[in-house]
N, C-alpha and C positions, 0 to 999 in steps of 0.2 A: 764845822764840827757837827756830826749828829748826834741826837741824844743816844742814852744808853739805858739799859736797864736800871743805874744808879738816879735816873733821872724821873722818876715814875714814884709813885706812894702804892706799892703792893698788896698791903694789907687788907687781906678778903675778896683781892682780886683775881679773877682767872686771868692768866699767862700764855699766850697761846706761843709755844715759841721752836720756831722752825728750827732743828737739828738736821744734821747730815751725820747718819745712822745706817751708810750706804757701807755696809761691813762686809769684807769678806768670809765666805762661808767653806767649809768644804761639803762633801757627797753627804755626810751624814748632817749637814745644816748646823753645824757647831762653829762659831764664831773664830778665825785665824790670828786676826790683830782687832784687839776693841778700843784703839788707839784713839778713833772718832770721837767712841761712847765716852772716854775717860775726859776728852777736853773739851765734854760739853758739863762736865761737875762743876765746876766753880759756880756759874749761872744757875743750872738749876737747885744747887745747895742755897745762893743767893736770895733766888726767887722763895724759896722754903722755911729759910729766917725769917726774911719778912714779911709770914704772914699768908704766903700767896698761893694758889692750884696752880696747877702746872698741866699745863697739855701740853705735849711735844708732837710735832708733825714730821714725817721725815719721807724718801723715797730710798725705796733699793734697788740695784736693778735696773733692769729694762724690760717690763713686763706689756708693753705696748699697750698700752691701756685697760688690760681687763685682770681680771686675778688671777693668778699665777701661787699655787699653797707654795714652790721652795723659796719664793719673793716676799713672803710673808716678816712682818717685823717681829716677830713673837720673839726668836731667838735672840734679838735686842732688847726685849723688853723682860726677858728673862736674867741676861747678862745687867741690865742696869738697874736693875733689884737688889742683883748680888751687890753690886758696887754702892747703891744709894743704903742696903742694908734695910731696906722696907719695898712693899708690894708695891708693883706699878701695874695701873688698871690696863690691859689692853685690847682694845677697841675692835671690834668687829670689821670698821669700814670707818673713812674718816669724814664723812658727811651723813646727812639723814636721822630722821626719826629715833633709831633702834642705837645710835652713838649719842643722841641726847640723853636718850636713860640710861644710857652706860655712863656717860658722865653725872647723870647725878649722884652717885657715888663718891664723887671727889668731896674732899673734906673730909665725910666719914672714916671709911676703914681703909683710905689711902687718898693722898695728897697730889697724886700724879698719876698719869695717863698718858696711853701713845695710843696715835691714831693708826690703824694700818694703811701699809703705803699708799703715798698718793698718785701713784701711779699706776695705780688700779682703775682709777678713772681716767678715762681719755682730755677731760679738761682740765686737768693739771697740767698739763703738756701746751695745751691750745689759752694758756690762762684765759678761760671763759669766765665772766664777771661774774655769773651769776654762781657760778662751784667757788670762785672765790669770795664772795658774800658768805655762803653757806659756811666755808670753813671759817670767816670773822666772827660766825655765831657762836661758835666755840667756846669765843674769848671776849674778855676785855681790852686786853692790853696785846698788841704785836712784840714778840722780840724776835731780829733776826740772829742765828747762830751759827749761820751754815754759809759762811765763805766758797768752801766748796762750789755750792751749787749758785751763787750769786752775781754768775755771768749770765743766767738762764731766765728772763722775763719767765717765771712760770707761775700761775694762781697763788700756791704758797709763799712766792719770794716777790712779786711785785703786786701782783694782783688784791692781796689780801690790805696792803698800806692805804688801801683806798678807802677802806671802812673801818680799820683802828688806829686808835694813837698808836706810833711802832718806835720804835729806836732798834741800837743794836745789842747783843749779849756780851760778854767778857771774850770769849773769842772771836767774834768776827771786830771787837773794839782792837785786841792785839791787832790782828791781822793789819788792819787801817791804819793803825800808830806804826807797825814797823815796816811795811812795804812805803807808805805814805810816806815817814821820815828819807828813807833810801831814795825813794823820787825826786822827790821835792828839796829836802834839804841836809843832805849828804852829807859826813865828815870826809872831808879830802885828805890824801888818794880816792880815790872810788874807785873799786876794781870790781866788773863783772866777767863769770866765768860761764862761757853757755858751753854744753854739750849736748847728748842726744842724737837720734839718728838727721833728722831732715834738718835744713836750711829753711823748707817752705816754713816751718812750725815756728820756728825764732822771728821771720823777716821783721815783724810790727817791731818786737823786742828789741834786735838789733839796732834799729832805726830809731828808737825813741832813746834807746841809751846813748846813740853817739853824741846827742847833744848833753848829755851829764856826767859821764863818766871819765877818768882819764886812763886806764885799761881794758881792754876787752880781749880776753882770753878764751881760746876756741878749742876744745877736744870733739871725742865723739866724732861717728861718721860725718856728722856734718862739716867737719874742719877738710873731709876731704873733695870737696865742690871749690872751698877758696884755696886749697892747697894747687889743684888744677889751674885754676886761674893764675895761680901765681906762675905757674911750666913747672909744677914739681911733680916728676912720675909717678904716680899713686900706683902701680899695680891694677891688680883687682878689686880695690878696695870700691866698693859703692861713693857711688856720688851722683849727684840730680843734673844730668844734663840741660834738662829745661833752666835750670837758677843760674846757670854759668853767669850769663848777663847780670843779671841781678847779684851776687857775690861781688862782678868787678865793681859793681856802681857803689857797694855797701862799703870796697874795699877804697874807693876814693873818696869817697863821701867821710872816710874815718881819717883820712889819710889829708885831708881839704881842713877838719875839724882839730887836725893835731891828735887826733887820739890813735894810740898805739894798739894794733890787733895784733895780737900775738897766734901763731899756729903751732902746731907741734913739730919738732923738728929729729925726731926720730919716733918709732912707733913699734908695738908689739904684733908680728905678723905670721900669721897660720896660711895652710893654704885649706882648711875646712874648721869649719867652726864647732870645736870638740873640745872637753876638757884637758884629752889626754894626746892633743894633737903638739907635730913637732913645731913647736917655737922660733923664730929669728926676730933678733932686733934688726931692722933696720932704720934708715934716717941721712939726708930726709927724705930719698926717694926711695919708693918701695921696689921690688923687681916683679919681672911682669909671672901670674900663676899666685903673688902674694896677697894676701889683704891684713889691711889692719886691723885692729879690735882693741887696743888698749894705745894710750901715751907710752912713750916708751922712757928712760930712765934719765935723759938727758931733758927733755921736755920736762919731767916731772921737776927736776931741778930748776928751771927755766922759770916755772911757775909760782913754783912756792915761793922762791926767791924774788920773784916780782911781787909777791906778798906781806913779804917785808913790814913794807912800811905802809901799806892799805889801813885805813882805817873806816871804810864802809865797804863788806864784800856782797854781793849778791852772786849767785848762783843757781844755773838752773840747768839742768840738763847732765846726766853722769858723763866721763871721760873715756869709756869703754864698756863690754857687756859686761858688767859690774856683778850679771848673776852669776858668772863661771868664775872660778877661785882662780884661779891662770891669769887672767883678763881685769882682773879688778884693781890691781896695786895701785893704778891711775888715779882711780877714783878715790880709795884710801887715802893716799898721801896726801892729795887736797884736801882731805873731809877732818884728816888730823891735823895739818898744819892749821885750819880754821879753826881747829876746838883748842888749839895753842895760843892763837893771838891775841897777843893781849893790848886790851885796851881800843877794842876794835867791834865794832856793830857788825855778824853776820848773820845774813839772812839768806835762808834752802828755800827754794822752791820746791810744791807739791809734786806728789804725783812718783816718779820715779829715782827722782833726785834725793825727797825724804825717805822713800824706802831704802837705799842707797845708804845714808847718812845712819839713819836708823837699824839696819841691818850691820853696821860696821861698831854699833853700839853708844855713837857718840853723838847723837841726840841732843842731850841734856848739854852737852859744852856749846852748843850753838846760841847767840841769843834769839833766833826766831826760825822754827822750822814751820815754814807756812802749811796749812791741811786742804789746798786748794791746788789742782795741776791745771786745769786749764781756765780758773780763775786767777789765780797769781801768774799763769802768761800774760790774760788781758789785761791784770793790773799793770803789770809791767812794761805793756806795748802803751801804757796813757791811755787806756778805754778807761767810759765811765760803766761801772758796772751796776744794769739793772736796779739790782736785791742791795745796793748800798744807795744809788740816788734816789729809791722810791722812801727810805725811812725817811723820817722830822728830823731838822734840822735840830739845833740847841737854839 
């Protein structure tokens, strides 16, 4: 177990605590979703009770190391004002002289501070010791908060444990409590659902579940690399020639383990990918000029109904292109039957699975939508991650 923010005596202490603050912005730099900014309130409302400053560190972007003004945090630190209901200091630069005097300020005529991204220095990126030093100066105390970026050895997220006491904040505590339970120690059924385009992107994940799970349920392009393997005519639908091999090994290796993969066995097929293109179900073989893009209505069946009686789902990877309203039903249907089951632990993977979930409005019925896409894959492939093995243990 590591420690956690609850695990610290705050009072009068600076906070130095790493958020992912990596928000989308549009043309005129106004914030799209502050979904981030919102589930890192608990933590820093927490820190605020008792007592404590608050510096938040974050990156945005990919500014390649030097400054970049539409990379700028400011429009987050304006956004979490509105929401904290009070000033938040924001910092010039987040190292150096000229952000010491801007933090002396804390306490006074506000309590909290962001630093501007740290990806404006190139050692952020290279975690150079000596820029992660500089930003321990900051603080007292380490919290980390940013799951998100906690696959990434980077200054902010390992680099800095070396010179504070650190634990973790309330959301990257979730994250660890419900991806960790799912791992490690499951309610059975365990059913996992991957989609998304590649095979390559799943392999670790696949691999690590078939020794835990007793379903594995496949949509998304990717279902058609193992569909191939199996001789079932895909059309045109995309698939990774190169993983053929690799599919059949995953497909025996599940098949050796007793675990049942399930594919889809009819599919929603276009012959160009448009909103207002002509449609066919087919299933399970496609005709050649077709390709798929959604589960099709018999599959959707296949699935939910194998959901039944799941009582830990993990999920990662949508069912089809989820962004076109034609092509989504796939992904709906599983996203509702999840926010239905009762009595059942489920947990979304980040990334485009919770916009997915999120955009379908049903969020809140999930018990855990993780805020990590390519940290909650490595969680889920049994990597140890960085920015979680460098905090203090309990």
């Amino acid at each position: 177990m590591k420690k956690t923010l609850r695990d610290f005596d705050l009072g009068g202490k600076r906070v130095l605590i790493r958020v992912d603050f990596n928000v989308p912005l549009d043309k005129n730099l106004n914030i799209t979703d502050d979904s981030r900014i919102r589930a890192t309130l608990p933590t820093i409302r927490h820190a605020l009770e008792k007592g404590a400053r608050v510096i938040l560190m974050s990156h945005l972007g990919r500014p390649d190391g030097k400054p970049v003004s539409s990379m700028s945090l400011s429009p987050a630190a304006k956004r979490l004002s509105e929401l904290l209901g009070m000033e938040v200091i924001q910092c010039s630069d987040c190292v150096g002289p000229r952000v010491k005097e801007e933090l002396r300020d804390l306490g006074g005529r506000s309590s909290v501070a962001l630093l501007e991204n740290l990806r404006f220095n190139p050692d952020e990126e290279k975690n150079t010791p000596s820029f992660a030093q500089e930003l321990a100066e900051n603080g007292d105390i380490y919290i980390n908060d940013a799951f998100g970026s906690s696959h990434r050895a980077h200054a902010s997220i390992e680099g800095v444990t070396r010179f504070l006491p650190s634990g973790a904040g309330f959301l990257l505590e979730k994250e660890i409590r419900y991806l960790g339970e799912a791992m490690q120690n499951p309610q059975k059924p365990f059913v996992a659902i991957l989609g998304g385009s590649k095979v390559s992107d799943k392999i670790g994940v696949v691999e690590n579940l078939i020794a835990k799970v007793d379903t594995i349920m496949i949509g998304g392009a990717m279902a058609y690399t193992f569909l191939k393997v199996r001789g079932v005519e895909i059309g045109n639908s995309k698939y990774e020639k190169d993983k053929i091999d690799l599919a059949k090994k995953i497909l025996d290796k599940a098949a050796a383990a007793r675990v049942e993969i399930l594919l889809p066995v009819d599919h929603v097929c276009v012959q160009k990918v448009d909103e207002n293109a002509v449609v066919k179900i087919e299933g399970p073989s496609i005709s050649a000029g077709w390709f798929g893009v959604d589960i099709g209505p018999k599959t959707i069946e296949l699935f939910t109904r194998q959901l039944d009686s799941a009582k830990t789902v993990v999920w990662n990877g949508p069912m089809g292109i989820f962004e076109m309203k034609p092509f989504s039903k796939g992904s709906y249907e599983i996203a509702e039957k999840l926010a239905n089951l009762k009595g059942a632990t489920t947990v979304v993977g980040g990334g485009d699975t919770a916009a997915c979930v999120a955009g379908f409005g049903l969020g809140d019925k999930m018990s855990h939508i993780s805020t990590g896409g390519g940290a909650s894959l490595e969680y889920l492939e049994g990597k140890a991650l960085p920015g979680i093995a460098a905090l203090e243990d309990k």
